[in-house]
C-alpha positions as a printed Julia matrix, in Angstrom:
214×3 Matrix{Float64}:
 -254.38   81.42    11.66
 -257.8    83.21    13.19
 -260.7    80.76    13.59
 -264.38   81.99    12.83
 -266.93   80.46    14.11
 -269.94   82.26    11.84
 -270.67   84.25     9.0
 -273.81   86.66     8.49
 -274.89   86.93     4.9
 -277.49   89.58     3.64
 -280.63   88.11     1.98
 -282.72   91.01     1.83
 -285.55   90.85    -0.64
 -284.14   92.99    -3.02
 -281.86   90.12    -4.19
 -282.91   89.32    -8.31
 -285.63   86.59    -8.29
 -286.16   84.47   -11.6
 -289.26   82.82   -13.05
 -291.05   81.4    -15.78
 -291.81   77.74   -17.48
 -288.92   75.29   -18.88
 -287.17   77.28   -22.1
 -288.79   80.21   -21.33
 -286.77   83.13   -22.78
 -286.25   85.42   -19.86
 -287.41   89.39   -19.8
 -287.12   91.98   -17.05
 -289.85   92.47   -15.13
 -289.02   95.08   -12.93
 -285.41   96.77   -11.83
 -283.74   93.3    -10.52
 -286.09   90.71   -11.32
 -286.91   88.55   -14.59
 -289.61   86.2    -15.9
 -290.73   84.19   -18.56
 -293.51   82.78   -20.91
 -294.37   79.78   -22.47
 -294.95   82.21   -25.36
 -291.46   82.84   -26.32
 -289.38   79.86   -25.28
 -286.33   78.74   -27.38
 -285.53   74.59   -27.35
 -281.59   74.4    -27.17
 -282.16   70.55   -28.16
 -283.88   71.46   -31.87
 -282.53   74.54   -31.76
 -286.26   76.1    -32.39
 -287.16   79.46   -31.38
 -291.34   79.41   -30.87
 -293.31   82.73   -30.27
 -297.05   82.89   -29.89
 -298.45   86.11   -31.02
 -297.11   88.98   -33.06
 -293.98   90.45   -34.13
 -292.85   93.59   -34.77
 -289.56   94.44   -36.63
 -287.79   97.57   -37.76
 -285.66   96.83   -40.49
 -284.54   93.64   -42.09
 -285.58   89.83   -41.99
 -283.01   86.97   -43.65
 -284.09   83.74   -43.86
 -283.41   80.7    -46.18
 -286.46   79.67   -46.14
 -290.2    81.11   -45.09
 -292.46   78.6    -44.21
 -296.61   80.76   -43.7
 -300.12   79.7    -43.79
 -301.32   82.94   -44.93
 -299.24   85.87   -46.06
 -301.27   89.33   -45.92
 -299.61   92.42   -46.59
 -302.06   94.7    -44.46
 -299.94   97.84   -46.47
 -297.36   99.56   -48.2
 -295.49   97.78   -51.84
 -293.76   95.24   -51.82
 -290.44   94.3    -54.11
 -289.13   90.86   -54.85
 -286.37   89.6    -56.81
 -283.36   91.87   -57.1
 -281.25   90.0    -60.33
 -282.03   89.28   -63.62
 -281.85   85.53   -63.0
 -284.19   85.4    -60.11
 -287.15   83.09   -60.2
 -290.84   83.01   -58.74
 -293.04   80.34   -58.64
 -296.42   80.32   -56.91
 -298.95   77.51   -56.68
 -302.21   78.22   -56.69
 -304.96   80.87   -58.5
 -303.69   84.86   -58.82
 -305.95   87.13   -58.35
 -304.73   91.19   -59.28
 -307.02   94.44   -59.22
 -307.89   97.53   -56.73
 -309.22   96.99   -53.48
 -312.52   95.95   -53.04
 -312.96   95.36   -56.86
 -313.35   92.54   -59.24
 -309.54   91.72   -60.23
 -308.69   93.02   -63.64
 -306.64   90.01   -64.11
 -306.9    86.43   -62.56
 -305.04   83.22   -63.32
 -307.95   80.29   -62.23
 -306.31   77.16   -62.09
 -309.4    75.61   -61.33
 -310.84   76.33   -64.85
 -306.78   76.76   -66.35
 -307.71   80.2    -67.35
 -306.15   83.58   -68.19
 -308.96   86.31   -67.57
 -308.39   89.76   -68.03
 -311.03   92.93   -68.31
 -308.6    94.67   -70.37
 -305.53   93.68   -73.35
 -302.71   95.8    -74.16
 -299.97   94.25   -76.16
 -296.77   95.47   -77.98
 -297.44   97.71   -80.95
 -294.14   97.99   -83.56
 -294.14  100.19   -86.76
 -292.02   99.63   -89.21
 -291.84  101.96   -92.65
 -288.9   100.51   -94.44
 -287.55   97.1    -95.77
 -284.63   94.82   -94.62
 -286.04   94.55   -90.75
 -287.08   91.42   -88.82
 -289.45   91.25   -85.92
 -288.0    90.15   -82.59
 -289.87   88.1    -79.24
 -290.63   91.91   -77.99
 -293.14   92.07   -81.12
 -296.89   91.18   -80.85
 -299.07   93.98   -83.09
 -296.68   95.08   -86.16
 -298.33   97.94   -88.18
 -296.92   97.91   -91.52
 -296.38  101.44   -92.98
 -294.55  103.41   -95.42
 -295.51  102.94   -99.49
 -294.47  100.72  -102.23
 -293.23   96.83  -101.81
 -291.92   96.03   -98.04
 -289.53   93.05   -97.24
 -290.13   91.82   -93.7
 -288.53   89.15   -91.97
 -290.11   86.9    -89.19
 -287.76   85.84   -86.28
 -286.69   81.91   -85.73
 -289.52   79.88   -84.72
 -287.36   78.54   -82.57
 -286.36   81.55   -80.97
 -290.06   82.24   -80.43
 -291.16   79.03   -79.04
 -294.28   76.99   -79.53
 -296.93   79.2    -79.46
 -295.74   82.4    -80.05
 -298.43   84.79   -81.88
 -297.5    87.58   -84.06
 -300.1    89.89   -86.33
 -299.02   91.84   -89.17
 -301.3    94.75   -90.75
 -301.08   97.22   -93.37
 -301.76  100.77   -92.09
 -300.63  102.29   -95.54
 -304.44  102.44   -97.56
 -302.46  103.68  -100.48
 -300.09  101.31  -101.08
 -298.98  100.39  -104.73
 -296.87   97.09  -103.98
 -296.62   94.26  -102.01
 -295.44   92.84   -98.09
 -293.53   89.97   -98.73
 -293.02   88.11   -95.04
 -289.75   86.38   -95.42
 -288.95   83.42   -92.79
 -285.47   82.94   -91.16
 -282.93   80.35   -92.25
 -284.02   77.01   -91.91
 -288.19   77.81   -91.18
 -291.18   78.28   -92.92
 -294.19   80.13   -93.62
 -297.31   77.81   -94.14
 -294.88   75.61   -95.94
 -292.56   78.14   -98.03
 -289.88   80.53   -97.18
 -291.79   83.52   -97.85
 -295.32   84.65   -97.54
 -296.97   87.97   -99.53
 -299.72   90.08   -98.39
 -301.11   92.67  -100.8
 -304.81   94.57  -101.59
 -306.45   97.25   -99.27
 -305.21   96.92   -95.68
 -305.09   93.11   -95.2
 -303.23   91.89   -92.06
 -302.79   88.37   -91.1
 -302.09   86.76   -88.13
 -299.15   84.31   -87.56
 -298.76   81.22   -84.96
 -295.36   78.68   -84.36
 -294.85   76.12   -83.21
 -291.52   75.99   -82.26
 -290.12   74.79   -86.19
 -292.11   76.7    -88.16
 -294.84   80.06   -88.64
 -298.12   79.32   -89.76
 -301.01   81.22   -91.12
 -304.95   81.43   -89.3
């Protein structure tokens, strides 16, 4: 068998060099060598990935859970929820309007208020007997001529608190509204309630049993 008695090995200084502090994720820092940064290390023992400035992504972020101290969407919309059944809770006061103007509407927990600059609600018309409002209902103009039969939804269905208001657009009419309550409620004590002159309108409260008159 042939004997050597040396070997020559090449160590130029084009061989790769590596750098950087403990868990530093490594980058390239030229053609063959790499560093790192104690900005962007990753802990194999806690399996935590830490970076220290900003990040830029193109295209789509999945997490289980986001964890911020501030959340600022500097621009373009934003969309969340994507079922029917999808929930979102915030803590805190909102605050919504155009930029650099007082919010049109503001929830203040501070004072537990609802303030808005401006009220639209849910107008319904209804011309003919045998209908019944519904939770979509807030405004119901009352039209057509002669006696009306109206029913009001469950209270129960409604919930505690629910407001409805019922006018009479018709100035000509010769009969009656009678307000009729669903199986099993009331109005201010009976099961039906009747509206009649020039254009009254009344205004209607529950409280989760029953509607009420104020």
């Amino acid at each position: 068998m042939a004997q050597f008695g040396w070997a020559y090995v090449n160590c130029s200084s084009s061989a790769a060099s590596h750098a950087g502090p403990l868990n530093s994720i490594q980058y390239l820092i030229s053609a063959t060598d790499t560093s790192g940064s104690s900005n962007l290390t990753f802990d194999s023992s806690t399996n935590l990935l830490n970076l220290n400035g900003d990040l830029n992504v193109n295209g789509a972020i999945t997490a289980s859970v986001f964890v911020t101290d501030q959340t600022e969407i500097v621009s373009g919309s934003t969309i969340f929820g994507n079922s029917n059944d999808d929930t979102h809770i915030r803590t805190g006061s909102l605050y919504v309007g155009a930029s650099a103007s007082a919010p049109i509407f503001q929830v203040d927990i501070y004072n537990s208020q609802s303030v808005t600059t401006g009220f639209r609600v849910a107008y319904r018309s209804v011309t003919g007997s045998g209908l019944t409002s519904s939770n979509d209902n807030y405004i119901i103009g009352m039209g057509g001529s002669g006696d009306l039969e109206f029913r009001i939804h469950s209270a129960s269905t409604a919930g505690s608190g629910a407001l409805l208001i019922i006018k009479d657009e018709s100035a000509l009419r010769t009969g009656q509204i009678t307000l009729s309550a669903s199986s099993g409620d009331n109005i201010d004590g009976g099961a039906f309630y009747e509206i009649s002159g020039s254009n009254p309108a009344i205004s209607l409260y529950s409280n989760g049993s029953d509607w009420f008159v104020f």
